[in-house]
Structures are given as structure tokens and as C-alpha cells.
C-alpha positions in Angstrom: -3.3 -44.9 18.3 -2.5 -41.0 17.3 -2.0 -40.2 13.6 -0.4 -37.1 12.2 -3.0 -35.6 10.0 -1.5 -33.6 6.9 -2.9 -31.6 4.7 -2.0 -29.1 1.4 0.2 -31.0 -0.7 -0.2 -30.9 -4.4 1.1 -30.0 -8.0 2.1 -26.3 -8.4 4.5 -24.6 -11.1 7.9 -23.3 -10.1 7.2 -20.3 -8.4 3.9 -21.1 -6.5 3.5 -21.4 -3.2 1.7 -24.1 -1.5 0.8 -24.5 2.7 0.9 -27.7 4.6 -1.0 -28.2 7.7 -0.5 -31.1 10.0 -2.1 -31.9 13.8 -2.5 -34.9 15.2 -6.0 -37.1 15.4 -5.9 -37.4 19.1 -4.3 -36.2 21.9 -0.8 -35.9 22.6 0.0 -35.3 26.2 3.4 -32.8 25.5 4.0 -31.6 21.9 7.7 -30.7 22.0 9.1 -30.1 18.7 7.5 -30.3 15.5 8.6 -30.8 12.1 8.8 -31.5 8.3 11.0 -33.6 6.2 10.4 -34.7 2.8 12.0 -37.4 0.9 12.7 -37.7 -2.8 12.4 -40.6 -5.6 15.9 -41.7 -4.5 16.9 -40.2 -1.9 17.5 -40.3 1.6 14.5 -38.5 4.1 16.0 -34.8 4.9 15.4 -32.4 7.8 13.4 -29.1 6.1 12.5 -27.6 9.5 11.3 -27.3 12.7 10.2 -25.7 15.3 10.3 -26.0 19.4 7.8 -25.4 21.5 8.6 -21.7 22.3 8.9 -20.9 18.8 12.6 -21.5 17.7 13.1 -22.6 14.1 15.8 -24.1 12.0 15.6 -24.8 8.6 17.7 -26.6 5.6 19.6 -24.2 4.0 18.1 -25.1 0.8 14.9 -23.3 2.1 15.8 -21.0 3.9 14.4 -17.6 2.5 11.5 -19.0 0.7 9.8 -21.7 3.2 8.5 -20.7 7.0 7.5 -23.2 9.7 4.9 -21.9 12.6 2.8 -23.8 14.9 -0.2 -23.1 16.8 0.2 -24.7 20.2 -3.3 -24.6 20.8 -4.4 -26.3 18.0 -1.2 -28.7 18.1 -1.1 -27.8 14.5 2.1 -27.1 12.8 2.0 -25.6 9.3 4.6 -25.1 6.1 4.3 -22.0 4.0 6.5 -22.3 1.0 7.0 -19.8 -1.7 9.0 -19.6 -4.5 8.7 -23.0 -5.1 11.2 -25.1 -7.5 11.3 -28.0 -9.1 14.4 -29.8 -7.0 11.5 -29.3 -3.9 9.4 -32.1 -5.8 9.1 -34.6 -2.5 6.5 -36.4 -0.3 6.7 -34.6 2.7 6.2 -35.6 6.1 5.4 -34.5 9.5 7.6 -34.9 12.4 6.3 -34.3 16.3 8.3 -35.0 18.9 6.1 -35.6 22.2 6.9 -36.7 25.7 4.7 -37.9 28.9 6.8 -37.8 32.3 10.5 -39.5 31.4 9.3 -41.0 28.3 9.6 -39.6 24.8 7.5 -40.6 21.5 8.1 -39.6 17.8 5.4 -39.5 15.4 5.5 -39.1 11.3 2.4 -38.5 9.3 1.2 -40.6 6.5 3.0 -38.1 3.7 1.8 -35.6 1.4 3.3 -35.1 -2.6 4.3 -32.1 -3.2 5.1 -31.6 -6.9 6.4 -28.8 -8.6 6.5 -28.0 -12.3 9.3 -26.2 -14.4 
């Protein structure tokens, strides 16, 4: 059974930056796109961005300026930077990978990471 594997959450003050990391335990035989969401107290799960296998992103307006998404295809490792953090991005976040072997497609989400920002 593959896990998503994250990594970098935490408590940081408005205007910190923090990076997540997330790969998966084992191997996935196509990585297609890979992603982050977050959810918070109260609310409904929410795209924040991903990324396709040749590199194109989209991102929630909300972060758009201050967060970037990459991945390292080799690594099947897709990472988070977010700056200029605020308080309204308090959330557990979660990673997203979209994965497919011949016709069949498979969606994985990682166990969550909190993310919590201070005013």
C-alpha cells in the first residue's frame, strides 16, 4: 500500500515562510499531477495548487504571489514554498498525486500536515 509522505508543516508568525515536502513511500508506476489542498476548522477541502508532469501549475488565487509549487520527477517529490504567510492560511494540508498504470487511474492523499500561522 503507497503512502504520501509529508513533511514541513508547523507554527510560524504571519509573514514566515514555511516548505512542505511530500513523495510517496513506494513506488508509483506514472506520477501525473501532483498537488496540495488544505482544509480548515470548518471548512470545505480547497484546491491551493498543482502541478502536471511537464511543469504546468495552477494555483488558488488566494496564493497566488506568495506560494510556489515544484516537483522533482525524479525524486517523485513535490514541494510547497510559501512566503508571506497569514493567518487565514492556518489549515492541515494535504498532498494530492494523481497516478495512472495503462487505462487505470489512482489518487492518493497524504496523512496531512498543520500548518499554523500566528498574527
Amino acid at each position: 500500500q503507497v503512502q504520501l509522505v509529508e513533511s514541513g508543516g508547523g507554527l510560524v508568525q504571519a509573514g514566515g515562510s514555511l516548505r512542505l515536502s511530500c513523495a510517496p513511500s513506494g513506488s508509483i508506476f506514472k506520477i501525473n499531477t501532483m498537488g496540495w489542498y488544505r482544509q480548515a476548522p470548518g471548512k470545505q477541502r480547497e484546491l491551493v495548487a498543482d502541478i502536471t508532469r511537464g511543469g504546468n501549475t495552477n494555483y488558488a488565487d488566494s496564493v497566488k504571489g506568495r506560494f510556489t509549487i515544484s516537483r522533482d520527477n525524479a525524486k517523485n517529490t513535490v514541494y510547497l514554498q510559501m512566503n508571506g504567510l497569514i493567518p487565514e492560511d492556518t489549515a492541515v494540508y494535504y498532498c494530492h498525486v494523481n497516478a495512472s498504470l495503462f487505462t487505470k487511474s489512482f489518487a492518493y492523499w497524504g496523512q496531512g500536515t498543520q500548518v499554523t500561522v500566528s498574527s
